[in-house]
C-alpha positions in Angstrom: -3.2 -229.6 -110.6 -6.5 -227.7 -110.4 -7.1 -228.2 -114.4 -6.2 -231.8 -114.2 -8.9 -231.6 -111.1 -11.2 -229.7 -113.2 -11.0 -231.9 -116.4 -11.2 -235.1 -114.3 -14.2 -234.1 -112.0 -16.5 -237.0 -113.3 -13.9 -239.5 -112.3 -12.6 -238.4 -108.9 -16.2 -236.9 -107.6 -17.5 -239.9 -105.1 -21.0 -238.8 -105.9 -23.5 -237.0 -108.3 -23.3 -233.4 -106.8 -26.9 -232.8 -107.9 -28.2 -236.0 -106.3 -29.1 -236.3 -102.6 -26.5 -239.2 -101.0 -26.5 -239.0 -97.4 -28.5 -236.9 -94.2 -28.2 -233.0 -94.6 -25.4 -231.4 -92.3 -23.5 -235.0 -91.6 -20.2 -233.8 -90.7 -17.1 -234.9 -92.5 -16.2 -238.4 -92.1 -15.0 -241.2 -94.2 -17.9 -241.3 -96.5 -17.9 -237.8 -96.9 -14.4 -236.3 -96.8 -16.3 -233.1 -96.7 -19.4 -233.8 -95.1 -22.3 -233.1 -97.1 -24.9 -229.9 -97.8 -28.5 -228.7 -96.2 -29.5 -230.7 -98.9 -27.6 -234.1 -98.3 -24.9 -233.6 -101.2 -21.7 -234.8 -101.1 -19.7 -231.5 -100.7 -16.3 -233.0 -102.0 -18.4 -233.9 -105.0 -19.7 -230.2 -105.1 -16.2 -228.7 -104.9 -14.5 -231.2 -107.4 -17.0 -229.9 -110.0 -17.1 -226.4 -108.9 -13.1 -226.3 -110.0 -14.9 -226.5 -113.5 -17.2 -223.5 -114.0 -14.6 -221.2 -111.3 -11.5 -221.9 -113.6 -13.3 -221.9 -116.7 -14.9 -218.2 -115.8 -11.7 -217.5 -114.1 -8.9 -218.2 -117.3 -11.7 -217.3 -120.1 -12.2 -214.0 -118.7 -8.5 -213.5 -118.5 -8.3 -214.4 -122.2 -11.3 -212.2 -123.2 -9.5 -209.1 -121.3 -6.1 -209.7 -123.1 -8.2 -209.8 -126.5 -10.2 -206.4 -125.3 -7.3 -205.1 -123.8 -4.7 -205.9 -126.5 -6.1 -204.6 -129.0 -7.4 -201.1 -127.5 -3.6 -200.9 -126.2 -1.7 -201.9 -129.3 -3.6 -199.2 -131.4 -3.4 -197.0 -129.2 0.9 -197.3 -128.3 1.2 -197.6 -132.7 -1.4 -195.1 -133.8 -0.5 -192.0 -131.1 -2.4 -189.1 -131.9 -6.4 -188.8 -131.4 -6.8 -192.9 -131.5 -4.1 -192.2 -128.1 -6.0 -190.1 -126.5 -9.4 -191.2 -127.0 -8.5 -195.2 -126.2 -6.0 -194.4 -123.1 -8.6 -191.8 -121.8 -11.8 -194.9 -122.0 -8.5 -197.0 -120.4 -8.5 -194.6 -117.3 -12.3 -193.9 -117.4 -12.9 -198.0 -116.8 -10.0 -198.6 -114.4 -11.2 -195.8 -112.2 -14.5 -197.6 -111.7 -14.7 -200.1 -108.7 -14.3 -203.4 -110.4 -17.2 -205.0 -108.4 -19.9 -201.9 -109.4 -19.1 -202.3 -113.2 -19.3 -206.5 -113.0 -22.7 -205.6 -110.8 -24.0 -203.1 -113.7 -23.3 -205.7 -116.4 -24.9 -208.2 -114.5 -27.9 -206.2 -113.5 -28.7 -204.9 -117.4 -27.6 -208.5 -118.9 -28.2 -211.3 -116.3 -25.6 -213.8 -114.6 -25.7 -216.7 -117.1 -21.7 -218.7 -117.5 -20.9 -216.7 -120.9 -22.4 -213.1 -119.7 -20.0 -213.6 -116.1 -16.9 -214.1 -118.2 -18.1 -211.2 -120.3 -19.0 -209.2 -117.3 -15.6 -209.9 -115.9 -13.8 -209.2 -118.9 -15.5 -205.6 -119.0 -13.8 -204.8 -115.8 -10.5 -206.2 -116.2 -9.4 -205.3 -119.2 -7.8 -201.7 -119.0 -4.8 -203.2 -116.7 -4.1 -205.4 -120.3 -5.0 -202.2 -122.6 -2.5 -200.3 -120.3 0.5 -203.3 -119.6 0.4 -203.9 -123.7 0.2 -199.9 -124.1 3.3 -199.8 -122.2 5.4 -202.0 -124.4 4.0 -200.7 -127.7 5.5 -197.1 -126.6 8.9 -198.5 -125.8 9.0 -201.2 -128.6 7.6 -198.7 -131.3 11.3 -197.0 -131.0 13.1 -199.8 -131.4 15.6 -200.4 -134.1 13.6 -203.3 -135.6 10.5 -201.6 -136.2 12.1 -198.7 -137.6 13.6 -201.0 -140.2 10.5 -202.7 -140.7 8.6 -199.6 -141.6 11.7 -198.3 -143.8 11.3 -201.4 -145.6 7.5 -200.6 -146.3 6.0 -203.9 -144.8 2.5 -203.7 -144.1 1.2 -202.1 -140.8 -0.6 -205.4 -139.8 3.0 -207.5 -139.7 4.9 -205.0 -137.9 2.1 -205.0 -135.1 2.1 -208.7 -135.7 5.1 -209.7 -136.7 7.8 -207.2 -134.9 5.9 -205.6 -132.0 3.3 -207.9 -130.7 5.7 -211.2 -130.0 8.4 -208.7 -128.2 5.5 -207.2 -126.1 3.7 -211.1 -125.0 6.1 -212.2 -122.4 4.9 -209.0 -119.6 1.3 -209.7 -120.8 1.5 -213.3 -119.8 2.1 -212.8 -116.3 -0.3 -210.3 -116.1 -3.3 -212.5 -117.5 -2.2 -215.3 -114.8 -2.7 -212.6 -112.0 -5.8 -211.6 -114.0 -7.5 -215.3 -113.9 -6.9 -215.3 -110.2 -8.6 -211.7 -109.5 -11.5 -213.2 -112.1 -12.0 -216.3 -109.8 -11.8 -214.3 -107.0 -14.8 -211.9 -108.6 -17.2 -214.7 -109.3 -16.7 -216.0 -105.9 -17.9 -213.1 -104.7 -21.0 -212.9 -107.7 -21.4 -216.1 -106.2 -21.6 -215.2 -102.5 -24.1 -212.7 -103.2 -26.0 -214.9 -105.1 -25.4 -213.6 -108.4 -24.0 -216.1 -110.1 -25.6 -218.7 -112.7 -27.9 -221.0 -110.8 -27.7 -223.3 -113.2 -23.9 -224.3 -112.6 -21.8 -225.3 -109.4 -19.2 -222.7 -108.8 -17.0 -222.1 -105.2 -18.7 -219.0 -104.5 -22.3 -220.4 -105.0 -21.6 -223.1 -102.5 -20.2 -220.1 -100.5 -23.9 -218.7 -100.9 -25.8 -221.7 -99.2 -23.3 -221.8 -96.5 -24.4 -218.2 -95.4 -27.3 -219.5 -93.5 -25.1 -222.5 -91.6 -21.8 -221.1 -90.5 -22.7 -221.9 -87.0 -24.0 -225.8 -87.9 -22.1 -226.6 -90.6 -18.6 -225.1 -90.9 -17.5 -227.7 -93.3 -19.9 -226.0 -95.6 -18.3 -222.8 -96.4 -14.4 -223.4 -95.1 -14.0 -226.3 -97.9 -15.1 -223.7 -100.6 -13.5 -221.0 -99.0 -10.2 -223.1 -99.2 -10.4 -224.2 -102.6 -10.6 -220.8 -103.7 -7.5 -219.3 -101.4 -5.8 -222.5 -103.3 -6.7 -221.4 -107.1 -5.7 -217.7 -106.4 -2.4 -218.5 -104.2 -1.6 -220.6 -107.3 -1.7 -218.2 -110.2 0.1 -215.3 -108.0 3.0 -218.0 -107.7 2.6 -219.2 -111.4 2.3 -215.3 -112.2 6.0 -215.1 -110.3 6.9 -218.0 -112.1 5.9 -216.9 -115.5 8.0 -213.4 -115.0 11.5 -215.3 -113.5 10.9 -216.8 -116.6 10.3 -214.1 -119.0 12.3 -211.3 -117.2 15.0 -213.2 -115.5 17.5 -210.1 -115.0 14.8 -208.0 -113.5 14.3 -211.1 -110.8 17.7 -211.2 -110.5 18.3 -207.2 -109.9 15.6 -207.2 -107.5 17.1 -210.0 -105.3 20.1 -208.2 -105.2 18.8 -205.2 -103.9 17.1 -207.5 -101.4 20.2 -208.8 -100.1 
């Protein structure tokens, strides 16, 4: 629902977001679902197109960390040895760094424009991917299959390509939906702080002009505020989704123990 939101934003927005349409702080009504900005815009119009640069930041960054992460953690789990040691221990040395101080140092050396966030974002996601595809490389490295593969002298590329990497996706999957939702939730909070690209509409932006009108203007900051509990409620239950359908006996166990 929120891409189809996000891709149709020019035709369900009521307004220009960047044009001035009514009085500043008018309250919701039915001209303004949402009620509109200190600067007169129509925040439904604001929030419709903010679903665009959140979710775009929000999946692109998941992406970029299962590319980052993938690839340090598949040569890593097939190499062993020194490349092991070396990648895993860069692995540990990012993850133990609060996520918001590395996105913050990226930002501050860099700048905040749409393609440096997602980058900035990617540089501190990544090592739960690196370590997740880590994981399965380890336990699929033993397997039967590979071990034939590698008797049979095929090349080093198709058994990480061919054998190991489509056995290893289905656990990555689910973890690049939870990824996309801690993303959106990081670039809210860029956003909040003011951080964020100025030049695009984003939930956490409109989150930063609310600051000064939480009294006068609620509407301002809980519309915002909602549409981003919505996006990250949605890929933790598309995330559970994703792994009944990829680990369904795992589900299953679990449940039993439950009851």
């Amino acid at each position: 629902m929120l891409v189809a939101v996000a891709v149709a934003a020019p035709l369900l927005a009521p307004f220009d977001p960047t044009r001035q349409v009514g009085e500043s702080l008018m309250a919701p009504s039915w001209s303004h679902p949402m009620g509109t900005d200190n600067i007169g815009r129509d925040l439904l119009s604001l929030v419709l197109y903010g679903t665009r640069a959140s979710l775009a930041i929000g999946l692109c960054a998941a992406l970029a960390a299962l590319v980052i992460g993938g690839t340090i953690g598949a040569l890593a789990g097939y190499r062993r040895g020194i490349t092991e040691a070396v990648l895993m221990r860069l692995a540990e040395l990012f993850q133990t760094l609060p996520v918001i101080i590395v996105v913050l140092f990226a930002i501050a050396l860099f700048g905040s424009s749409f393609w440096l966030l997602i980058a900035a974002v990617a540089l501190a996601i990544w090592p739960l991917e690196a370590r997740l595809i880590y994981g399965q490389f380890i336990n699929l490295r033993e397997r039967e299959f590979v071990a034939a593969a590698i008797v049979a002298d095929l090349s080093t590329a198709h058994i990480v390509l061919r054998e190991i990497l489509p056995n290893a996706l289905p656990p990555v999957i689910v973890q690049v939906a939870l990824d996309a939702s801690l993303a959106i939730l990081i670039e809210s909070g860029l956003g909040f702080l003011g951080l964020s690209d100025p030049n695009m509409i984003s939930w956490g932006q409109l989150l930063f002009a609310a600051q000064d009108f939480l009294n006068a203007a609620w509407w301002m900051s809980v519309f915002p505020g909602l549409a981003i509990c919505i996006a990250i409620i949605g890929l933790n239950l598309l995330a559970d989704g994703l792994n009944e359908v990829v680990n369904p006996r795992a589900v299953r166990a679990a449940i039993g123990l439950a009851a």
